[in-house]
N, C-alpha and C positions, 0 to 999 in steps of 0.2 A: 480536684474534681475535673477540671478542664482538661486535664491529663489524663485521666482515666475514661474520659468522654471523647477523647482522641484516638486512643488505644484502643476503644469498643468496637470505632466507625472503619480503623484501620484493618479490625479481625473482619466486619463483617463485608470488605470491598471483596468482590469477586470479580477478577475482570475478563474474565469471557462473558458475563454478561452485563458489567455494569460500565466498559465502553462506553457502555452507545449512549447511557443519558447523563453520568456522572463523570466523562472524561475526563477532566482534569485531577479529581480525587484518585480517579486509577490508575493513571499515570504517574503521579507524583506517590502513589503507593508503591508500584513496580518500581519502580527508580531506586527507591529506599531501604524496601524490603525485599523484594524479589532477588534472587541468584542467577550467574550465568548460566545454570542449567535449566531453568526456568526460560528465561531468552532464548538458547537453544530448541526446548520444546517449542516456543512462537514461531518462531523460524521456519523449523520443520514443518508445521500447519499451516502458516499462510505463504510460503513455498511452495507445497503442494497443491493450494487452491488456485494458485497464480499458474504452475507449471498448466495445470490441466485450462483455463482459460485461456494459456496461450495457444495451447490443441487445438481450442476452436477454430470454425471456419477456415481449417487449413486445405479442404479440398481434396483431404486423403481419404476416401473410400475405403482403402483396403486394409488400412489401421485397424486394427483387431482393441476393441475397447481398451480388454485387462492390460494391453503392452501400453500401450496410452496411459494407462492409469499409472502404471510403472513406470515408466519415463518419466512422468510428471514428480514422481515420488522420489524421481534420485534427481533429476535436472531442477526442479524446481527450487528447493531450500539452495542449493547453489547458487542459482542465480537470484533469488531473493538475497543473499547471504550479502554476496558481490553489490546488492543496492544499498542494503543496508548502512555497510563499512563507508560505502563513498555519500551515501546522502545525509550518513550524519556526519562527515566532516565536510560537508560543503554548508549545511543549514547550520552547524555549532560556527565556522567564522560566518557565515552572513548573519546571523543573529548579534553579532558582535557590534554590526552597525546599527542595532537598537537599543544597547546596552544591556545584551543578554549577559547570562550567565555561566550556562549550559555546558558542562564535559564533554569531553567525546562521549563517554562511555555512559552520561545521563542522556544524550541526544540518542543514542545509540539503542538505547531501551528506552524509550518514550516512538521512538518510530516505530519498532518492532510490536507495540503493544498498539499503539495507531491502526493498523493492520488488523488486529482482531477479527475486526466483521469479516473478513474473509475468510477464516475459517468456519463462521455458520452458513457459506457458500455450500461444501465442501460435500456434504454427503445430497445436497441439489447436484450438484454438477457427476459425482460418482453415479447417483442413481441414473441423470438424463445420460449419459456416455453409456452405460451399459444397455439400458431399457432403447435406447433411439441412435445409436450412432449413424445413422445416415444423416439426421438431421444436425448432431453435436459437429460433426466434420464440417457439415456442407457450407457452402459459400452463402452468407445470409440472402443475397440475392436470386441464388436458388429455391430457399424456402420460406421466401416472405410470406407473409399470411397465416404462417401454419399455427397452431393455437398452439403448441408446446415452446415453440423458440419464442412467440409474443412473452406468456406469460412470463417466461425465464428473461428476455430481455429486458422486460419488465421491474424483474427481481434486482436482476446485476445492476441496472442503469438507479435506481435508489441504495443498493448498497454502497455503488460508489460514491455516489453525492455525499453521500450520510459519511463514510470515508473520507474523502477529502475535509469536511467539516473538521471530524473528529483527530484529521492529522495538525490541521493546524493550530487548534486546540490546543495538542500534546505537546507539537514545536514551543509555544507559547509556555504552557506551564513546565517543562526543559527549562526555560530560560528564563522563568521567572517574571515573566514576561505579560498582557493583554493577550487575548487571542485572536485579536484585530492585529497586533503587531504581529504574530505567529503568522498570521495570512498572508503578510507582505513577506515574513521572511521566507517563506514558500514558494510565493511565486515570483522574487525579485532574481532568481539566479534563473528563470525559465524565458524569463523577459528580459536579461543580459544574454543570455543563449542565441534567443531568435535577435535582437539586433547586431548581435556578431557573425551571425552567419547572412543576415540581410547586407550589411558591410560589406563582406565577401562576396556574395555574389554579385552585389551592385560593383566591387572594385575590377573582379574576373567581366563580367559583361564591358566594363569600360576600357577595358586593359582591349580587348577583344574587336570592341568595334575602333577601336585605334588602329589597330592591325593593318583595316581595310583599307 
């Protein structure tokens, strides 16, 4: 019975929409069940929501929406791709330091499904890019005020919140893990980051005023 009650809840996880409030069950569905080609489809989709966010506020007028959208659509899963490969080998050993679990290749598909809400971005950002590209370009400090980039800032600034949540989340259930622990092991390689680069510049400024 317990098995069969597993195997119900497993048919009925759908995780384009069940992310956002049942993370951890979809996660650890994906991981399971789901195929590389399945991963590949996520890829492609929150790739392309990513590509075309980075469009924004680039200041280029003369950008013709539809090439934009296309550019986003081949540069995007690329460079999503490229995050992917390296943030799940850096979060699979940092989670190691909490006694995770986590494969590459479970860390790997637990990020990529993290991601989701980005693709319910995707036909917001296509429709504003076509319907408004003076505003989707422009430098937000050109069009502060304008009620289309509020509401939309609006949008993005909660799906990412809601995003980061649901990533670490995922990191956490990857590795078998709290999703209080997932949090740390999130942010512990961003906070090794910046004091290494603090390091550096505090050693270069000292090296420098030596000089004098």
């Amino acid at each position: 019975m317990v098995r069969e009650n597993r195997l119900r809840k497993e048919r009925e996880v759908n995780p384009l929409t069940d992310i956002w409030l049942r993370t951890c069950e979809t996660v650890r569905f994906v991981i399971d069940r789901k195929s590389a080609k399945y991963i590949i489809f996520l890829i492609i989709l929150t790739g392309f929501a990513s590509g075309l966010i980075g469009l924004m506020n680039t200041q280029n007028a003369d950008m013709q929406a539809w090439s934009a959208i296309l550019q986003a659509l081949i540069t995007g899963p690329i460079g999503s791709a490229f995050g992917y490969f390296l943030g799940a080998a850096i979060l699979m050993l940092v989670g190691r330091l909490f006694k995770g679990t986590a494969t590459y290749q479970e860390m790997f598909k637990a990020l990529a499904t993290a991601q989701i809400p980005q693709i319910w971005l995707l036909p917001l950002l296509i429709v504003w890019a076509l319907a408004s590209p003076s505003t989707f370009f422009a430098d937000r400090r050109d069009v502060e005020g304008d009620p289309l980039v509020v509401v939309m800032s609006l949008v993005m600034g909660a799906v990412s919140v809601w995003t980061f949540i649901i990533v670490c989340k995922a990191v956490g259930e990857a590795h078998r893990v709290s999703s209080w622990k997932g949090f740390f092991i999130v942010v512990l390689p961003g906070i090794l980051i910046t004091l290494i680069v603090l390091v550096l510049v505090f050693v270069l400024f000292a090296s420098f005023f030596n000089q004098l």
